[in-house]
KOLLUMTOR-284056 format. One line per field, with one value per residue: x, y, z of N, C-alpha, C, O in turn; chain; residue in three letters. Coordinates in Angstrom, 2 decimals, always signed. Each point is the difference from the previous one (the first is absolute). Example, Ala and Ser with C-alpha at 12.3 -4.5 7.8 and 13.67 -1.06 7.14 Angstrom:
// residues 2
npx (+13.19  -1.39);
npy (-5.69  +1.07);
npz (+7.80  -1.38);
capx (-0.89  +0.82);
capy (+1.19  +1.19);
capz (+0.00  +0.06);
cpx (+0.90  -0.77);
cpy (+1.20  +1.09);
cpz (+0.00  +0.73);
opx (+1.04  +0.51);
opy (-0.02  +1.11);
opz (+0.66  +0.17);
chaine (A  A);
residu (ala  ser);
This chain:
// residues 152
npx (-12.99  +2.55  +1.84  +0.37  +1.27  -1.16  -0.43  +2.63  +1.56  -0.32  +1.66  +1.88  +1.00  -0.96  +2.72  +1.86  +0.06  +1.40  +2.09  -0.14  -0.03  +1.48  +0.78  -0.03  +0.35  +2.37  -0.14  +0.99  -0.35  +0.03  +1.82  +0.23  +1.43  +1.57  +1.01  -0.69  -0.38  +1.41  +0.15  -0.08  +0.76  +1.03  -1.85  +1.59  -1.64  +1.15  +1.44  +0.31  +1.78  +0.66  -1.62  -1.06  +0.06  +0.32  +1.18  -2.33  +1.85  +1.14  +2.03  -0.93  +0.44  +1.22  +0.80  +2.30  -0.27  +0.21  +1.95  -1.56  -0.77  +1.94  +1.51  -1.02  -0.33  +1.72  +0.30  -1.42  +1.73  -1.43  +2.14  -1.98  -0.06  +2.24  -1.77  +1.58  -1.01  -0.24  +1.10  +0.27  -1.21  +1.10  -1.76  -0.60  +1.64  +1.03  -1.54  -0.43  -0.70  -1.26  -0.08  -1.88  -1.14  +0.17  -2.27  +1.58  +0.84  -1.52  -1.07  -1.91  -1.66  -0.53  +2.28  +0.79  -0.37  +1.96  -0.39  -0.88  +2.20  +0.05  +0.77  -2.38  +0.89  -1.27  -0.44  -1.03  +0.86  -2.75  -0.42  +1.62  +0.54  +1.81  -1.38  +2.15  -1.46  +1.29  -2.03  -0.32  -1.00  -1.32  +0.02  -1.80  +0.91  +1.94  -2.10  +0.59  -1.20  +1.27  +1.22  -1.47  -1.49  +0.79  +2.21  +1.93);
npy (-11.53  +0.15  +0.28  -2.46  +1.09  -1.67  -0.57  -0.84  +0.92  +2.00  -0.36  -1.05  +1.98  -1.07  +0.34  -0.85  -2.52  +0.52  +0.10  -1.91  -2.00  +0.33  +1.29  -2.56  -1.11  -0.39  -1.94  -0.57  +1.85  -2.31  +0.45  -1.00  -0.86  +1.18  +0.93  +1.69  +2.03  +1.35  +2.13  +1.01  +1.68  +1.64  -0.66  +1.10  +1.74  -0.19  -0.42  +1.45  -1.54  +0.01  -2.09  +2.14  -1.74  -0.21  -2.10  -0.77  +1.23  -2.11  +0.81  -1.82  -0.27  -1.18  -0.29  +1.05  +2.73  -0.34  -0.96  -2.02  -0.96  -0.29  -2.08  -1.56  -1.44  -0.78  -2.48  -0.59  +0.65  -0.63  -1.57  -0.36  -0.63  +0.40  -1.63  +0.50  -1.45  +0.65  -1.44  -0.20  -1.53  -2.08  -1.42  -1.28  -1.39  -1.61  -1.34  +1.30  +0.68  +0.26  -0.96  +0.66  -2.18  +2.19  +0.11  -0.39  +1.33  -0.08  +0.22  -0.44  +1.22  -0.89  +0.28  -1.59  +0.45  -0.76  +0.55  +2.27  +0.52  -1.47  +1.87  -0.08  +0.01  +1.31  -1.67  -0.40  +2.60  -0.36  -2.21  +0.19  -1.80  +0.74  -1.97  -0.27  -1.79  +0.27  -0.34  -1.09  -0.42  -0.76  -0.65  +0.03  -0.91  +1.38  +0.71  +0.10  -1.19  -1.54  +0.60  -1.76  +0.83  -1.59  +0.56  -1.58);
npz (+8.23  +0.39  +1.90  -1.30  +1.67  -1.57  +2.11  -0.64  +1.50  -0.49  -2.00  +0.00  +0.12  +1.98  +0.16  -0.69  +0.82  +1.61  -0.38  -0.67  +0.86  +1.79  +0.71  -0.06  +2.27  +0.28  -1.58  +2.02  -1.13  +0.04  +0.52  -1.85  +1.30  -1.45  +2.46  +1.01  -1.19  +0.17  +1.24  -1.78  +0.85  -1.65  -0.22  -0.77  +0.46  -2.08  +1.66  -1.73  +0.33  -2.21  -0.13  -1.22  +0.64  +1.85  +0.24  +0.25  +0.52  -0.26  +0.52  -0.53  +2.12  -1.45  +2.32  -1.36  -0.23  +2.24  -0.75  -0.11  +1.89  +0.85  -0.41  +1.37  +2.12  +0.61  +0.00  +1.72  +1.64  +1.82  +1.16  -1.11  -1.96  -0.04  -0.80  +1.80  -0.55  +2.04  -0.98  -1.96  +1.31  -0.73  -0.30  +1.58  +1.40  -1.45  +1.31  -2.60  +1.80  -1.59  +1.91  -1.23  +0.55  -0.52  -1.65  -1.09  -1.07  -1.12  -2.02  +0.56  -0.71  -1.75  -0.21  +0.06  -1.53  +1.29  -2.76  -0.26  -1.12  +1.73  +0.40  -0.55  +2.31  -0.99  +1.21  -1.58  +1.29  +0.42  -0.65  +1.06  -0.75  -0.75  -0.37  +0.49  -0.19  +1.62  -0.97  +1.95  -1.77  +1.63  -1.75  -0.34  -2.78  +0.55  +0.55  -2.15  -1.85  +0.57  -1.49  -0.61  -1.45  -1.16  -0.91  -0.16);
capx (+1.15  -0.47  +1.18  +0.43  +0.93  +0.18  +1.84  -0.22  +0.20  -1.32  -0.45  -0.71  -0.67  -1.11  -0.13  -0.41  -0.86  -1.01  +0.02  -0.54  -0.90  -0.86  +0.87  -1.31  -0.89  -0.17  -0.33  +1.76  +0.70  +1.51  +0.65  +1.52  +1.24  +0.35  -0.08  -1.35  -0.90  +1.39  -0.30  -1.52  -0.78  -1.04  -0.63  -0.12  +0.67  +1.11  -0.34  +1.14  +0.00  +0.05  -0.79  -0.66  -1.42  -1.07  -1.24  +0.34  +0.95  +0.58  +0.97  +0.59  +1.34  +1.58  +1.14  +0.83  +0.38  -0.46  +0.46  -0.45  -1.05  +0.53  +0.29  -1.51  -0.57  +1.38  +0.11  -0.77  -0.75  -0.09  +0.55  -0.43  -0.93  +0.51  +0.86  +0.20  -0.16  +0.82  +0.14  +1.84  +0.73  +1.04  -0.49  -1.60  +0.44  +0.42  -0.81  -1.16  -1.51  +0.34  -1.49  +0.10  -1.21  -0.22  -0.85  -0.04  +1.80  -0.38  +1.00  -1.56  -0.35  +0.83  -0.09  -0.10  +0.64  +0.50  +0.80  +1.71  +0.92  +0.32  +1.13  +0.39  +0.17  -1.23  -1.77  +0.06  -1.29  +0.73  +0.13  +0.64  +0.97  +0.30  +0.56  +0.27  +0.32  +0.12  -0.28  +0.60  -1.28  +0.29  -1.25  -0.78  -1.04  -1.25  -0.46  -0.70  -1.47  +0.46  +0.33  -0.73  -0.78  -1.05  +0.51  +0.61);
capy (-0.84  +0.04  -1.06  -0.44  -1.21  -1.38  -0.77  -0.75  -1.39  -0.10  +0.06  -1.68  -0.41  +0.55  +1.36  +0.36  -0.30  +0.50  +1.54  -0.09  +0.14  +1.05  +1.31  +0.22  +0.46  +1.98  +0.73  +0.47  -0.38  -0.30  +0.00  -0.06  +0.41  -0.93  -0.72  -0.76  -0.62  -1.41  -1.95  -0.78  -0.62  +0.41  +0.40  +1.33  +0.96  +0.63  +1.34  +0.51  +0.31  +1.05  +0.91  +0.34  -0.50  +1.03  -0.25  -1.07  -0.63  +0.14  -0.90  -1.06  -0.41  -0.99  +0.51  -1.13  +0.06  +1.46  +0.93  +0.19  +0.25  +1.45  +0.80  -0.07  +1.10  +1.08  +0.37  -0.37  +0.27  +2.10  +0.92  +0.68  -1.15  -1.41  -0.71  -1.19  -0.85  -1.12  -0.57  -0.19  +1.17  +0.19  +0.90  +1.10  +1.74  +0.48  -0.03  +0.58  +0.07  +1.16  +0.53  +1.24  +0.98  +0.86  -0.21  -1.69  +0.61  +1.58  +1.27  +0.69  +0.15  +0.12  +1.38  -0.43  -1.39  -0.35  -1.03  -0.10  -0.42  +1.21  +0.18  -0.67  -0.87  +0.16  +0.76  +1.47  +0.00  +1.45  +0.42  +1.41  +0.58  -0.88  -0.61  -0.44  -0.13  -1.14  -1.19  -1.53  -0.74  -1.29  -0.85  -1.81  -0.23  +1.09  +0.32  +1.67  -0.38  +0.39  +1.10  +1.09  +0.95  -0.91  -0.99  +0.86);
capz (-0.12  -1.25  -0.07  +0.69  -0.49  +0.59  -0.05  -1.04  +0.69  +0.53  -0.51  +0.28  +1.55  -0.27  +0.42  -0.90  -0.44  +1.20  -0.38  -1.81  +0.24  +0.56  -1.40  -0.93  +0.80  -0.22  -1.00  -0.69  -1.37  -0.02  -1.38  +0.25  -0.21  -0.76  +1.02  +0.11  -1.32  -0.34  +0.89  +0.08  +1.36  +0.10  -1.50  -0.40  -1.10  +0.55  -0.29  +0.90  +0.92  +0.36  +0.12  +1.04  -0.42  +0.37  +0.07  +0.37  -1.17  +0.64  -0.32  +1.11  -0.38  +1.45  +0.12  +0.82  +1.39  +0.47  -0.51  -0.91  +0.29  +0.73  -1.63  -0.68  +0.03  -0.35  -1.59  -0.85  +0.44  -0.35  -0.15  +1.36  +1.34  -0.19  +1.31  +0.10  +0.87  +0.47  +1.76  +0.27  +1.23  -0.61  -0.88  +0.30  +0.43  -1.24  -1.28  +1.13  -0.86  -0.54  +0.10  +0.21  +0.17  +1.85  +0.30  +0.46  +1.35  +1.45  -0.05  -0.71  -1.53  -1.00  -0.35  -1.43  -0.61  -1.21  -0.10  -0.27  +1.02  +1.17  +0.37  +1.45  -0.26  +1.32  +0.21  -0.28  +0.72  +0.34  +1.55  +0.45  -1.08  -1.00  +1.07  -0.09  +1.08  +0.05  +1.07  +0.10  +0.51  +0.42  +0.05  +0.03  -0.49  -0.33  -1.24  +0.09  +0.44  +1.44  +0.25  -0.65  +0.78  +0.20  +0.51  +0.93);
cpx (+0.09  +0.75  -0.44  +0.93  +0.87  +0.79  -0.76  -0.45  -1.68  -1.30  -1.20  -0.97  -1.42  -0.25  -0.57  -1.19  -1.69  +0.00  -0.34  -1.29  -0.68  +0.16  -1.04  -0.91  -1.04  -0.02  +1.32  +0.42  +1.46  +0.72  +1.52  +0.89  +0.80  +0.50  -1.43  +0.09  +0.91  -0.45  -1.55  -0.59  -1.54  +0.00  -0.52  +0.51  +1.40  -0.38  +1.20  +0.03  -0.28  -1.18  -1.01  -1.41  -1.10  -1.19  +0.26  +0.68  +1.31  +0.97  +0.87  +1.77  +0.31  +1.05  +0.60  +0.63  -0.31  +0.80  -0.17  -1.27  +0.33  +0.06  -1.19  -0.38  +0.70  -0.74  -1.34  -1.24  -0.65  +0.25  -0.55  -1.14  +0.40  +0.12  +0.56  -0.56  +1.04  -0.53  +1.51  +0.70  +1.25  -0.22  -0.61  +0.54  +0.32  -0.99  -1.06  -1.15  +0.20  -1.79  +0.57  -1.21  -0.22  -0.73  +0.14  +0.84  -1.36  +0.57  -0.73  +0.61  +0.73  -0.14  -0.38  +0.08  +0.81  +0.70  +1.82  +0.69  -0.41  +1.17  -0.52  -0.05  -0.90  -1.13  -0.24  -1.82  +0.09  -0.45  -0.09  +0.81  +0.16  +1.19  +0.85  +1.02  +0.79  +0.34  +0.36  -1.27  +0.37  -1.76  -0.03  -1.16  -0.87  -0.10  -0.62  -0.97  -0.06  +0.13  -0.96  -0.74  -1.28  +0.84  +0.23  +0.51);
cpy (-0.50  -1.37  -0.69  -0.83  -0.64  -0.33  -1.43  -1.36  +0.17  -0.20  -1.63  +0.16  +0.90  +1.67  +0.36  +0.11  +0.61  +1.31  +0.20  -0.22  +0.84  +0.69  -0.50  +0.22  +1.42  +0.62  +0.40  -0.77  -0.23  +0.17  -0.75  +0.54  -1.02  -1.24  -1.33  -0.58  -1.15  -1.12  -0.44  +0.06  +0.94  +0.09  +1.17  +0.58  +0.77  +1.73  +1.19  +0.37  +2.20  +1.10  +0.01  -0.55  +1.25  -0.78  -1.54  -0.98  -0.15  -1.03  -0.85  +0.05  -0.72  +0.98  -1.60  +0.02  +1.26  +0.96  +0.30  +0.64  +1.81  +0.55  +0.26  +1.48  +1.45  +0.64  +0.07  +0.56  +1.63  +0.51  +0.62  -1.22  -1.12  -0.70  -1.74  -0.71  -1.36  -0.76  +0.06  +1.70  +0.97  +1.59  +0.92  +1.23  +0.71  +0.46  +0.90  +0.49  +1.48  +0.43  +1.85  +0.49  -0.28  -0.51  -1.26  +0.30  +0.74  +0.76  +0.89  -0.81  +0.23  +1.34  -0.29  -1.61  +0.07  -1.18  +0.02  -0.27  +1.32  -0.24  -0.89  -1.30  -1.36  +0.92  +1.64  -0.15  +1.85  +0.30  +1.59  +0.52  -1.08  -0.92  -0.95  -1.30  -1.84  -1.43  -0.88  -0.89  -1.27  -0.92  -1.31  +0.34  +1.15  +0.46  +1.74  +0.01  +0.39  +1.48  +1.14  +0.90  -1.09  -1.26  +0.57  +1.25);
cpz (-1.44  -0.66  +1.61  -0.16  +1.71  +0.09  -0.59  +1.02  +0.54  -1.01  -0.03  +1.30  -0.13  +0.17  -1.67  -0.84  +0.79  -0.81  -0.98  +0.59  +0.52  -1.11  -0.99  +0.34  -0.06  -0.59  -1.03  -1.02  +0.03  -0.90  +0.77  -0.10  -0.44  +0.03  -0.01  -0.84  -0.36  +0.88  -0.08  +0.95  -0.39  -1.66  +0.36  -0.80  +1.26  -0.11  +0.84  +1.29  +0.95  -0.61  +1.54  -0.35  +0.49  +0.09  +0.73  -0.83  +0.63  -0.92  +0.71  -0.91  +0.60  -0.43  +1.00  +1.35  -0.19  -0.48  -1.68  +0.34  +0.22  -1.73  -0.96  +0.43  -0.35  -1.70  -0.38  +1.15  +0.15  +0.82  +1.72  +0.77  -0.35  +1.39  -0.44  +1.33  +0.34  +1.37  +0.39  +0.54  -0.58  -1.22  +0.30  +0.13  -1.15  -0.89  +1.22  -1.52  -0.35  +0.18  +0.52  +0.39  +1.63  +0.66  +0.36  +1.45  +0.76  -0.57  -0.89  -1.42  -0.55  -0.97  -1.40  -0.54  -1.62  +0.33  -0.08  +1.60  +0.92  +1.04  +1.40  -0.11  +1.62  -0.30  -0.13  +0.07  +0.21  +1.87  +0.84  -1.05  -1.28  +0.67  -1.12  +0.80  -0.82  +0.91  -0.40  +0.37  -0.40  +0.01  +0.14  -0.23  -0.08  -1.21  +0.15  +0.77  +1.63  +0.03  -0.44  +1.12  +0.41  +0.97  +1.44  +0.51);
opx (-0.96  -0.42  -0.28  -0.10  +0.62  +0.78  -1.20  -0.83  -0.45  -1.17  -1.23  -0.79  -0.14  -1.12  -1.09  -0.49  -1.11  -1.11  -0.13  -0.67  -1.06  -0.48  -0.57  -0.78  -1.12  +0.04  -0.01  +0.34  +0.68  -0.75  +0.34  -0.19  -0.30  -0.12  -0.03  +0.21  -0.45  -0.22  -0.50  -0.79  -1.04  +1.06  -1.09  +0.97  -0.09  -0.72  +0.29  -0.77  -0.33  +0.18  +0.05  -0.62  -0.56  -1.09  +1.18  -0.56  +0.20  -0.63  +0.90  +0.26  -0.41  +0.10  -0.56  +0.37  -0.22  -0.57  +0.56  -0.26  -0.89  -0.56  +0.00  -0.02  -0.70  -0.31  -0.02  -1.20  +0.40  -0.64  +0.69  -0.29  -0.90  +0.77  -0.47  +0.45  +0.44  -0.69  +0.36  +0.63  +0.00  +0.69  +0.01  -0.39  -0.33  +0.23  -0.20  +0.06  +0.82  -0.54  +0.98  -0.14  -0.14  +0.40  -0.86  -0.22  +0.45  +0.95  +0.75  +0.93  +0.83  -1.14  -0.64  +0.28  -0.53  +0.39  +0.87  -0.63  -0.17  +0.08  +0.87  -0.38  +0.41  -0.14  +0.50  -0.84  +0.98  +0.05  -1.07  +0.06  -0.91  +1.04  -0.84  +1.11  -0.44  +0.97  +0.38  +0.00  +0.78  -0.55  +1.08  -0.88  -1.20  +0.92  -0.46  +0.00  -0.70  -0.69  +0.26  +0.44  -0.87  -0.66  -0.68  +0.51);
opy (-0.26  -0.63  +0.62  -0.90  +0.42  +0.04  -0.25  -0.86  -1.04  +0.06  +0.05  -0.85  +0.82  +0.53  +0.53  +0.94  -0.07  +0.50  +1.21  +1.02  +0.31  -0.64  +0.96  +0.62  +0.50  +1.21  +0.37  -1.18  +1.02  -0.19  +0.27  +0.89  -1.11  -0.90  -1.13  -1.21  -1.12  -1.20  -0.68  -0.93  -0.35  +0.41  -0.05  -0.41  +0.29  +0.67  -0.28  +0.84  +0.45  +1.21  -0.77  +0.91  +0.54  +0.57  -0.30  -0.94  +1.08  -0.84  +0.59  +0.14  +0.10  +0.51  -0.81  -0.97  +0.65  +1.09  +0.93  +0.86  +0.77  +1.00  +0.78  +1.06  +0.91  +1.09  +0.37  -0.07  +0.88  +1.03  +0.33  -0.03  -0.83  +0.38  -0.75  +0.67  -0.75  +0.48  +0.13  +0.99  +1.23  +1.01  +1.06  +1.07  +1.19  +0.77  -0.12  -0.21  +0.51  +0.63  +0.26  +1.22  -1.00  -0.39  -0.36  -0.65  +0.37  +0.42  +0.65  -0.79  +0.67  +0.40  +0.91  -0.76  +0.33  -0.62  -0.86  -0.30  +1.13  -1.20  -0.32  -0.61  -0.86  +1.04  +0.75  -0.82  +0.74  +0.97  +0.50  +1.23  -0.82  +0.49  -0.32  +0.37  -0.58  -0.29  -0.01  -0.16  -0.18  +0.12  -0.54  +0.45  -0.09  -0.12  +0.49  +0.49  +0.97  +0.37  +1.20  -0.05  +0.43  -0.71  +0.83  +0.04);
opz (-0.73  -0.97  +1.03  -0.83  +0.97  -0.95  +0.01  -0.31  +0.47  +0.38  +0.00  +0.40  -0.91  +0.00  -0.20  -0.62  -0.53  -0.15  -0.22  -0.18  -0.54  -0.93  -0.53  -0.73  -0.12  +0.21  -1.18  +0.10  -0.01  -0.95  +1.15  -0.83  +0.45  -0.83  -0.48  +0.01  -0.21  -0.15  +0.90  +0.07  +0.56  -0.48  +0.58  -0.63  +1.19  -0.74  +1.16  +0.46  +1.10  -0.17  +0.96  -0.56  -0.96  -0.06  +0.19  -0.56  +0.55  -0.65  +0.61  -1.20  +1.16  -1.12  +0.74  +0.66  -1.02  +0.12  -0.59  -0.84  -0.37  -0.44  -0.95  -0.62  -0.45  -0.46  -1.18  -0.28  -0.75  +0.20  +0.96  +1.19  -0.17  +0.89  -0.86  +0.93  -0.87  +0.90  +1.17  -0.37  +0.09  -0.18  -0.63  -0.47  +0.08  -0.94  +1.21  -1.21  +0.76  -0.91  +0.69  -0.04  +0.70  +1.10  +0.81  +1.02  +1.08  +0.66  -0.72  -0.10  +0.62  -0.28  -0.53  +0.94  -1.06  +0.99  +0.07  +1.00  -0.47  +0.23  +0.82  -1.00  +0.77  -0.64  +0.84  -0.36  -0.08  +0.75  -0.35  -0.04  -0.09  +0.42  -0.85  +0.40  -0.99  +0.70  -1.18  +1.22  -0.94  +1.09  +0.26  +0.74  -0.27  -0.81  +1.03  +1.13  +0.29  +0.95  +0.09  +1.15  +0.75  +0.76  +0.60  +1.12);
chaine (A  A  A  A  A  A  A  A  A  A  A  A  A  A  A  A  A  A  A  A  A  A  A  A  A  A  A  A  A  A  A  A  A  A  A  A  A  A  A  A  A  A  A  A  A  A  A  A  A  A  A  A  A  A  A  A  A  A  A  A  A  A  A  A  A  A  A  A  A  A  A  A  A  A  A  A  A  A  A  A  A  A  A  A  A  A  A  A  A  A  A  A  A  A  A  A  A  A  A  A  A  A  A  A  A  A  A  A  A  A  A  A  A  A  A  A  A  A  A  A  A  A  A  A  A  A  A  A  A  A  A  A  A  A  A  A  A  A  A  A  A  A  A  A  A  A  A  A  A  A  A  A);
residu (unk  unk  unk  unk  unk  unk  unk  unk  unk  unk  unk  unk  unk  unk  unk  unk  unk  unk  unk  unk  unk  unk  unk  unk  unk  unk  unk  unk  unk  unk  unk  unk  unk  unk  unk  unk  unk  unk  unk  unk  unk  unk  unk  unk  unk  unk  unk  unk  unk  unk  unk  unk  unk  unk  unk  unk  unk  unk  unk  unk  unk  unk  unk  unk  unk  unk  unk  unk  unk  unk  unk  unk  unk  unk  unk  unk  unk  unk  unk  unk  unk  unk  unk  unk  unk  unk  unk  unk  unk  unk  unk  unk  unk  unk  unk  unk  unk  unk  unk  unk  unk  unk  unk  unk  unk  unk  unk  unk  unk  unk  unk  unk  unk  unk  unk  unk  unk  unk  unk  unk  unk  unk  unk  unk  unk  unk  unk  unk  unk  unk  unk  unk  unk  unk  unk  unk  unk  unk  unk  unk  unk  unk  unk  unk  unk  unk  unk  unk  unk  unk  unk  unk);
């Protein structure tokens, strides 16, 4: 993960502040987005929204409503594993996660890994054949970790 960005009205409350923390916890190096850095809430180094760290390094942003949050990611994101998260029902159905790996779906292994754009738009797996498929998933509070060969 490489962007997180925050709606603004949640910014005073402890979601945020719970998430900088775990995130040093763990070792994750923060940088801001320009957003942030204007409002003081973190002394950090700024840094562009639109690189790929490759390492435990990640950039916090505020966005003002979710259709700035849709243009962020549009403009600054890669395209194939961008997600938004919501509770606002209103949204959820519009907004979906661009995850493409099988193995999390039951659908074997992955034929390769890249990073560029692929035409699906759902879980790609090679199962019986090359499966391209697209789903609608719905959670509370789940995380990958759950889905591994060690989880569930």
């Amino acid at each position: 993960m490489e962007t997180i960005l925050i709606h603004e009205d949640i910014m005073n409350g402890g979601i945020f502040h719970d998430l900088c923390n775990m995130l040093k916890r763990e070792g994750v190096k923060i940088y801001t987005g320009l957003n942030l850095a204007n409002s003081k809430a973190l002394d950090l180094l700024q840094r562009s929204l639109r690189r790929e760290y490759g390492a435990l390094e990640c950039c916090i942003e505020i966005v003002k409503d979710i259709d700035k949050a849709v243009d962020c990611t549009h403009t600054c994101g890669s395209g194939h594993t961008d997600v938004i998260v919501t509770e606002n029902v209103k949204f959820n159905n519009k907004l979906g996660s661009r995850f493409a790996d099988g193995l999390r779906f039951g659908l074997g292994a992955e034929l390769g890994i890249s990073a560029g754009r692929i035409l699906a738009h759902g879980p790609v797996g090679v199962g019986e054949f090359l499966q391209i498929l697209k789903w609608s998933l719905r959670g509370k509070d789940d995380n990958e970790a759950g889905f591994t060969e060690e989880g569930q």
